[in-house]
C-alpha positions as CSV (number, residue, x, y, z in Angstrom):
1,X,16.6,6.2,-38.4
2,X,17.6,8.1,-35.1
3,X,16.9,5.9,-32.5
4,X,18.4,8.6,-29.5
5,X,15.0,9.3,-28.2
6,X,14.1,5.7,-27.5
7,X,17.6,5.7,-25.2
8,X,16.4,7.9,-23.0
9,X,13.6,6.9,-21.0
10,X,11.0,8.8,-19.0
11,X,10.8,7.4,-15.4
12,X,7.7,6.4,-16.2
13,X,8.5,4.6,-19.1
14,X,11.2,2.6,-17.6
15,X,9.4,1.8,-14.6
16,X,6.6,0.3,-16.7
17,X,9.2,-1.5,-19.1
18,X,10.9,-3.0,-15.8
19,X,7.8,-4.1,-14.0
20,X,6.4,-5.3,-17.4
21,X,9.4,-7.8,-17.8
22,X,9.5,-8.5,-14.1
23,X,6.0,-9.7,-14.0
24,X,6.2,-11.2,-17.0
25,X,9.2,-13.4,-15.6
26,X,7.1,-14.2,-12.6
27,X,3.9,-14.8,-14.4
28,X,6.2,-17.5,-17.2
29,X,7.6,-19.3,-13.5
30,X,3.9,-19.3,-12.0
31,X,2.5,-20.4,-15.3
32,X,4.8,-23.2,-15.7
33,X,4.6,-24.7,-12.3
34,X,0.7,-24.4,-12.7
35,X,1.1,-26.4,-16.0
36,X,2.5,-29.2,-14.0
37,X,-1.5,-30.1,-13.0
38,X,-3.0,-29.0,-15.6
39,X,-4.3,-25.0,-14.6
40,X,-3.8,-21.7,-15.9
41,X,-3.1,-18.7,-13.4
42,X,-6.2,-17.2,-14.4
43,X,-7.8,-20.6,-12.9
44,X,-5.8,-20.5,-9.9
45,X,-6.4,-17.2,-9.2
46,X,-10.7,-17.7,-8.9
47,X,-9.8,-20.5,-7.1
48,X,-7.8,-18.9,-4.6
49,X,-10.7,-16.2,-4.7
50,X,-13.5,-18.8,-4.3
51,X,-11.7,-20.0,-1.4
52,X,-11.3,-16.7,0.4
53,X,-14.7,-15.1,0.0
54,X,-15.9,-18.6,1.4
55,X,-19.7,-18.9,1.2
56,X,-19.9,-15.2,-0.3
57,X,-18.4,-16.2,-3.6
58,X,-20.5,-15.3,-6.5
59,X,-19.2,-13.6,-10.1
60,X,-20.1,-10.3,-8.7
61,X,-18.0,-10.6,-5.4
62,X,-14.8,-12.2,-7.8
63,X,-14.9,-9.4,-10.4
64,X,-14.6,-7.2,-7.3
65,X,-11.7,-8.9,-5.9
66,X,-10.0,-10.0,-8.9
67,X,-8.7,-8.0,-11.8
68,X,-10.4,-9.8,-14.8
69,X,-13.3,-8.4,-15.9
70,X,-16.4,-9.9,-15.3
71,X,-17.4,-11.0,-18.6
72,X,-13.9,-12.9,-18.4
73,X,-15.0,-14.7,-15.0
74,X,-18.1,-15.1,-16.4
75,X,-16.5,-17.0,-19.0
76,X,-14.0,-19.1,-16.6
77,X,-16.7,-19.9,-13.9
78,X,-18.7,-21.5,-17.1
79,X,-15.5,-23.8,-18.0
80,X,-14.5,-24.1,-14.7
81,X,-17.9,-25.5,-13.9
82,X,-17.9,-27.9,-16.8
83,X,-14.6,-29.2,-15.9
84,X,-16.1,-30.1,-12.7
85,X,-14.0,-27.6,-10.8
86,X,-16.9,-25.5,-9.3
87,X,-20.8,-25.5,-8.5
88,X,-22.7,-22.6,-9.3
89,X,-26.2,-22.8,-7.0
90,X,-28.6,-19.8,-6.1
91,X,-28.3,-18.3,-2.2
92,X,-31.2,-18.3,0.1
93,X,-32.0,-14.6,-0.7
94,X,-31.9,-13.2,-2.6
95,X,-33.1,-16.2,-4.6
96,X,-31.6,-14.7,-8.2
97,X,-28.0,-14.5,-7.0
98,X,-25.9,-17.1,-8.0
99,X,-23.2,-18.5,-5.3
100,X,-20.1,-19.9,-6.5
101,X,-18.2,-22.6,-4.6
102,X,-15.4,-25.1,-4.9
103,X,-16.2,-29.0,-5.6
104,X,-14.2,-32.2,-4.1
105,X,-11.9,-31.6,-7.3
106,X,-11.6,-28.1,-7.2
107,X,-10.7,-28.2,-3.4
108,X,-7.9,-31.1,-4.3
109,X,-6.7,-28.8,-7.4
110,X,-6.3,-26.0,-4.9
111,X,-4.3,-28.0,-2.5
112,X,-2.0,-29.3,-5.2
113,X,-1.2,-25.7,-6.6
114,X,-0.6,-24.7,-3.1
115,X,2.2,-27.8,-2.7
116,X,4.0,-26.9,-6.0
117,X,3.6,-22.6,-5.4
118,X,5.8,-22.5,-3.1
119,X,8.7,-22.8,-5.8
120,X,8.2,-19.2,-6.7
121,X,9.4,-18.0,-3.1
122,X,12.6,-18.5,-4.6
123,X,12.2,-15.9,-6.9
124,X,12.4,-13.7,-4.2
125,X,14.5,-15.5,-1.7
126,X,17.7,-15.6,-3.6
127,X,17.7,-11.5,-4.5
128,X,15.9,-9.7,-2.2
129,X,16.6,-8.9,1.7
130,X,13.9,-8.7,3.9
131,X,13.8,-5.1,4.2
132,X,13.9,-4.8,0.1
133,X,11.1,-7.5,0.3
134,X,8.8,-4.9,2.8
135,X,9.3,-1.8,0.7
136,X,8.9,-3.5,-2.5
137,X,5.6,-4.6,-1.0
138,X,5.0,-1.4,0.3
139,X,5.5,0.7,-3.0
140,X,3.3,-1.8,-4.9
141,X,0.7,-2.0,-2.5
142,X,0.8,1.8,-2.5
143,X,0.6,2.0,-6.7
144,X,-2.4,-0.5,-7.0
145,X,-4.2,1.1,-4.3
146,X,-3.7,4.7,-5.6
147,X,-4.0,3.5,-9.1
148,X,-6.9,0.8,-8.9
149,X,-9.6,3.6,-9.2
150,X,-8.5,5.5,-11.6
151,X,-8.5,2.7,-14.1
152,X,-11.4,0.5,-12.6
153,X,-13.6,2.9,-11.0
154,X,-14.6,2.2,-7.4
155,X,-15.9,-2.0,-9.3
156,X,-12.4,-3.2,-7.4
157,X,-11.5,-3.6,-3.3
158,X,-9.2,-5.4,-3.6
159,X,-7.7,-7.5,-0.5
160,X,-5.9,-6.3,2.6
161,X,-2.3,-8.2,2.3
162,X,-0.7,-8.1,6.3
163,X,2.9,-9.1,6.0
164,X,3.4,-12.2,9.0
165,X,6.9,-12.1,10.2
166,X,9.4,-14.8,11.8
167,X,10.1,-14.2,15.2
168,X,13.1,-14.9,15.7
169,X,14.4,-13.9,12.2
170,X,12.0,-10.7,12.1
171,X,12.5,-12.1,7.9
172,X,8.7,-11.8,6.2
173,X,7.6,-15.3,5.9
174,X,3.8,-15.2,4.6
175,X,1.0,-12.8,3.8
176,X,-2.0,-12.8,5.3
177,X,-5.4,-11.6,3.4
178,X,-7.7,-9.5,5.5
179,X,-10.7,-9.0,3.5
């Protein structure tokens, strides 16, 4: 079988193929340090959401920000819930929307994940400069935001992402999420 044309790659074929096995190498490091206490990204990730919309959390608000669909969080927020991780109530008005928020265990989860996270800065560390860090940031900030409609609608806003710098260093040190 000739197997020529599977050499030669469109760009957009590679670039796909390279961020597919990027990600995935990321997502295997995340996945494995979340293991350690016992969640799953997809966990983490509402969590981390819960915790930034704050009092404004509800399933509606997380499929917004988050890119699982909603019958997914729907599902998670159910488990979550039973596992004792979060508290679904009803807000004030209107009286038929249900707010989402964190327990005692789900607030001591988060802090954990947050302690062990910080492992997967070294992905970065170790092979990227700071400049490389800012334009990779840059382009993929620039992809999701042009791309996010097109394959979601308008359903998804995603998160404003401000890069925080050292001063002295001028190195990118966190990210800080406007919403």
């Amino acid at each position: 079988m000739e197997d020529s044309k599977f050499r030669d790659l469109e760009v957009g074929h590679f670039l796909t193929i390279i961020l597919h096995h990027t990600t995935w190498l990321i997502h295997n490091k995340w996945k494995k340090e979340l293991k350690k206490i016992g969640l799953t990204g997809e966990r983490f990730a509402l969590i981390h959401e819960i915790s930034l919309l704050g009092k404004n959390a509800n399933p509606a608000s997380l499929a917004r920000k988050s890119m699982l669909e909603p019958h997914a969080i729907s599902a998670l927020l159910t488990r979550m819930e039973k596992d004792g991780l979060i508290r679904k109530s009803f807000f004030e008005k209107p009286k038929n929307m249900v707010r989402v928020e964190l327990t005692q265990k789900g607030e001591e989860l988060r802090e954990l994940a947050w302690q062990i996270t910080p492992t997967l800065n070294e992905f970065w560390e170790n092979c990227l400069t700071s400049d490389e860090l800012k334009l990779l940031f840059d382009l993929l900030a620039k992809l999701n935001t042009h791309n996010l409609p097109s394959i979601y609608g308008h359903n998804k806003t995603p998160h404003n992402f401000i890069p925080k710098y050292d001063q002295e260093t001028h190195k990118i040190v966190k990210f800080y999420v406007k919403s």
